[in-house]
Structures are given as structure tokens and as C-alpha cells.
N, C-alpha and C positions, 0 to 999 in steps of 0.2 A: 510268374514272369510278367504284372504292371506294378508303377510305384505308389500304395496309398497308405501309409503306414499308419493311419489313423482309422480308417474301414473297420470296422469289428465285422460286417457283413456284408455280399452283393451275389443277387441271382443272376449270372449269365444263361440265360437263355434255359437250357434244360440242368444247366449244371450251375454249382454253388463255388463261389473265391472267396474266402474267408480269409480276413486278416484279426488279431486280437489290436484291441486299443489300450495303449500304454497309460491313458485315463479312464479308463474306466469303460464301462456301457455307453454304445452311441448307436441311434439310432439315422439307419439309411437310409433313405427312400429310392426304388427302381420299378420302372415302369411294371405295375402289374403283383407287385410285389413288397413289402416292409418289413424285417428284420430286428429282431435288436439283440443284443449278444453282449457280456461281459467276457472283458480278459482272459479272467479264469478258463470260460468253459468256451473259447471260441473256437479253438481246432477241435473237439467232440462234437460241438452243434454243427459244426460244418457238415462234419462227416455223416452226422447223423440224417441232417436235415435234404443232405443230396440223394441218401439213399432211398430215404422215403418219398421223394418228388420226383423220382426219378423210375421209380416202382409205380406209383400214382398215373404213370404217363403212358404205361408199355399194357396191353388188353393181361387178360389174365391166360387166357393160354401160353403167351411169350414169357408172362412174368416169371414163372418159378427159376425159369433156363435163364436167369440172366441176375448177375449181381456187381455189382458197383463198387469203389472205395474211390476217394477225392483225402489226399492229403495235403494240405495249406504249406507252404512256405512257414522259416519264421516266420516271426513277428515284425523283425529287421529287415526281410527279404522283400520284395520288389515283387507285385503280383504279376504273374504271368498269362499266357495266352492259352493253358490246357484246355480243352476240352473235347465233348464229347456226346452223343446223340442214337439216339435208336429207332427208328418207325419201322412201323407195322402195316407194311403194304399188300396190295394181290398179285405183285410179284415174288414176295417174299420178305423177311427180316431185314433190314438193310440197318448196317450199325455205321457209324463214323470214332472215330477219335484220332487228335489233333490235337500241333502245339506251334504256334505263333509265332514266328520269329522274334527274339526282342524282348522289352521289357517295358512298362508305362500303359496308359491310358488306350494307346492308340492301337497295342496289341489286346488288349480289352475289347474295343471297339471292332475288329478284323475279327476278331471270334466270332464276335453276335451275328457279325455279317458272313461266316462261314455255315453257320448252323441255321441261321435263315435261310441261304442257299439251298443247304441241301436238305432242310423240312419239306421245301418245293420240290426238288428235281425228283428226288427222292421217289415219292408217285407217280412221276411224268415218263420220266426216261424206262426206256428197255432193258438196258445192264447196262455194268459198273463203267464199261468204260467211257458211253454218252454221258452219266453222272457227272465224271470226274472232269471230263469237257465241259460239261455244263457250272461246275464249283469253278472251273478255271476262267471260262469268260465274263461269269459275276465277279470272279475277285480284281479281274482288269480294269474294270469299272471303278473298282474301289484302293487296288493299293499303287501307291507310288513310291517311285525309288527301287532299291533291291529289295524289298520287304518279302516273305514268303512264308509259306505253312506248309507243313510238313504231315500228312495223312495214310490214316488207312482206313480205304473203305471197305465193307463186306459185308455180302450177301447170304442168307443161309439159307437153305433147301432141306427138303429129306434124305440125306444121304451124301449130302453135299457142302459144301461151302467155297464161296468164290473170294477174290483178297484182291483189292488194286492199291498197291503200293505206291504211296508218293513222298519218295524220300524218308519215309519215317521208320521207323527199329521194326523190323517185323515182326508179327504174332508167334506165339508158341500154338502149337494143335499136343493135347495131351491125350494119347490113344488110351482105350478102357485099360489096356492093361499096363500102362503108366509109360510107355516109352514116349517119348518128344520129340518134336520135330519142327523147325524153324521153318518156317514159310516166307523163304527169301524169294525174291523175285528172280523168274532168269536174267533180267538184265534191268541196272536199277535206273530207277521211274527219279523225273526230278518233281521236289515241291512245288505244291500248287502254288500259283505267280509268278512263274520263270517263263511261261511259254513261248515269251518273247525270242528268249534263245532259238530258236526254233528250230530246238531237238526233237527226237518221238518221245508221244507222252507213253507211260504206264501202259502195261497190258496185263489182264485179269488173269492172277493162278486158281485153278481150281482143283480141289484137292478132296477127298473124300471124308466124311463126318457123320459117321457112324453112330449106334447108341454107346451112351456112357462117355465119348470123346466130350474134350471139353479146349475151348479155345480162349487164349488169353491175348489181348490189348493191352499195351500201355505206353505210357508215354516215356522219354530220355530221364526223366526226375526219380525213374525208379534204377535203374541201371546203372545210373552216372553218381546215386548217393554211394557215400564214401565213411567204412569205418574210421575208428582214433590213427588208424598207421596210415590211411590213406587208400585200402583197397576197397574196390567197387562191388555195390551189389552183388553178388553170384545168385543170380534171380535161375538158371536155369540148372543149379545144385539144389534151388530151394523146391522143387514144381513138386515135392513127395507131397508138401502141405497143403494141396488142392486137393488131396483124397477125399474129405468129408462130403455126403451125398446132399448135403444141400450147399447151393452155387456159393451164396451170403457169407456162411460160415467159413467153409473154404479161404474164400479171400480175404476175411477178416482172420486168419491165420498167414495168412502171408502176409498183409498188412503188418500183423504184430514182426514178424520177423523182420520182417525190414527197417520198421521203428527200431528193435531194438540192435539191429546191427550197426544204426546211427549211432543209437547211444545217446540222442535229443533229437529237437527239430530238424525236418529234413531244411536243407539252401535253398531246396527248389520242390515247384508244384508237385507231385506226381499222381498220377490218373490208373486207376489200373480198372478194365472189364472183363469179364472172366463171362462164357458164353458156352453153357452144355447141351447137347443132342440128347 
């Protein structure tokens, strides 16, 4: 969801936008960070390279429970604003994922400035719902016009887990013994940057999460890709392939399935975090 059609590589923040370059290997520079990537292999190093910095980032008792996939746009497509984040507080696990309104540079830049937000608030605030007040009065500061991001926050506990929807496609919770359950909000939350309207924001669902439950994030780029006839993901026909007992592997089988229900490059980003008790 931005436009750089030349990028073979670029770190946003905790997550990785890979685009392949139509000449060859080029080298990016980003704060704190340098890349270099051939055509060939730039949606695999993508993928590869967000799960391991991304695992790198989370202590190790959080790590095994949590696994990752980041699928790039074409090559042709226009990078977008997904993204996505996880800290390790003494309140608890506290995840994000996120998708920008828009397309370009400037939803690139609104990202970094979301997941900067909430590295901070993240530790600071009580629960979800000061957080998402607090991601909404940074982002005041930062976007103009109608611009907005669309999120989900959440919390995890022992036995527990909390979800503040902000306009974004709700999580799946997949119970040990495989049944599913959408975790709609009772009443729906608008995107972060809108608060101007000034509706009620979101309010925290908290739902039970059990051992062996496993909860899935993602973003519109997994739902809205489209077979050869036109039909959409069927992401919640597919949740049998979350069975495998380690997190990775799991979503690296739905990953596949979804690849190949495309049948090529996905249009568009999609993010997916898969999260077990």
C-alpha cells in the first residue's frame, strides 16, 4: 500500500516492505538498517528476513507463542501501509497490527509513526482503551485531511485476552478443539484519525484464551485476494491448516494456501500474526 517500484528492500520499524527491482539488486539505505536484495529472491528474503527480526525482538518465553508471515505486493503494486508490532510489558503481551489508508510514501511514513506511538504507550498506559486514545492523539499531531488506520490492538493474559477494534477486520480465536470464533466488536470502533468526528471510540472485548487456543490477526490483503474467477479468500474455510503444534509452521501453511489460491503475486500487502496460549 506506498509507490516505490524500484525498492528491492526497506525496514519499517519492527516489520519488513519488500518490493523486487525490475533491474536488478539495489541497495537501500534506512535508518539503523541496509538491505540488498535481487529480483529474483525479494518476496522469499522478505518474508524470511521479517520473521527472524521479528522473533529477534519478542524475549523468549513470548517467542515460541507467536509467529509471523509479511507477503509483499507485486512487483507492479504500490507499497502499502501494513503493519505490525508486539511488546513485552508488566502488563502483559500487548500486539498491534495495522493498515494505512492509501498508498505512497506518506502512508509509509504514518506507519513508522503508528508503531512508534505505541512502542511508547504500550508500557505507559493501563489497558487497551487509554492505549488506543493515546495512538489517536499522536496521530492528530501527525495526519491531515481524511487520512486514517485502521487497527487492532491486544492484550494477552493467562487465561485471557482483550481485542480493541479500530475499524479493522476482526481476529479469528481458534479453540483447542478447532471451533472459531470471530471477535467482532459489539458495536464498531472507528479508525484511528477520525476522532474529530466525535463519535465513541472502541471499547475493549475480552474473551477467554485458554491452552492450546490460538488467535489470528491480519490485515484486508489477506481476505480481499481474489482467485482466476474472482472469488475471495475463504480464510475462515481454511483455519484446519493452523493445526500443526508449532505457531511458524502453521502459518507458513496458510501462507501457502493462500499463495496458491492466487495463483501469483498477491495486488496487495497482506500481514498475517497467528498468536497461541
Amino acid at each position: 500500500m506506498v509507490s516505490l517500484r524500484r525498492m528491492s528492500a526497506i525496514r519499517l520499524a519492527s516489520g519488513q516492505v519488500l518490493r523486487s527491482n525490475s533491474r536488478g539488486a539495489r541497495r537501500i539505505s534506512v535508518p539503523g538498517m541496509e538491505l540488498r536484495s535481487a529480483s529474483r529472491n525479494a518476496t522469499a528474503s522478505a518474508d524470511q528476513t521479517s520473521r527472524h527480526t521479528f522473533a529477534d525482538r519478542i524475549n523468549t518465553p513470548t517467542r515460541g507463542r507467536l509467529a509471523l508471515s509479511c507477503i509483499p505486493a507485486a512487483a507492479k503494486a504500490q507499497i502499502g501501509g501494513d503493519l505490525y508490532e508486539v511488546v513485552t510489558t508488566p502488563k502483559g503481551v500487548r500486539l498491534l497490527i495495522g493498515d494505512v489508508q492509501g498508498k505512497g510514501l506518506a502512508s509509509v511514513e504514518t506507519a513508522a509513526w503508528v508503531l512508534g506511538a505505541f512502542r511508547e504507550a504500550a508500557y505507559e498506559e493501563d489497558d487497551l482503551s487509554g492505549l488506543g486514545e493515546r495512538l489517536e492523539t499522536s496521530l492528530a499531531r501527525h495526519l491531515s485531511g481524511e487520512t486514517f488506520v485502521t487497527a487492532v490492538i491486544a492484550e494477552a493474559h493467562d487465561g485471557e485476552i482483550s481485542v480493541l477494534n479500530c475499524g479493522h477486520p476482526p481476529p479469528l480465536v481458534i479453540r483447542h478443539d478447532g471451533r472459531a470464533v470471530l471477535l467482532e466488536p459489539e458495536e464498531d470502533g472507528l479508525p484511528l484519525g477520525l476522532a474529530a468526528l466525535g463519535l465513541p471510540g472502541p471499547k475493549p472485548l475480552r474473551v477467554p484464551f485458554t491452552q492450546g487456543d490460538q488467535m489470528l490477526l491480519y490485515t484486508d490483503g489477506v481476505i480481499e485476494a481474489r482467485d482466476g474467477t474472482g472469488a475471495f479468500y475463504p480464510l475462515s474455510d481454511r483455519l484446519a491448516l493452523l493445526g500443526h503444534t508449532d505457531p511458524q509452521r502453521a502459518l507458513d501453511d496458510l501462507r501457502a494456501d493462500l499463495l496458491d489460491h492466487v495463483g501469483g503475486p498477491l495486488p496487495d500487502d497482506a500481514a498475517m500474526l497467528l498468536v497461541g496460549q
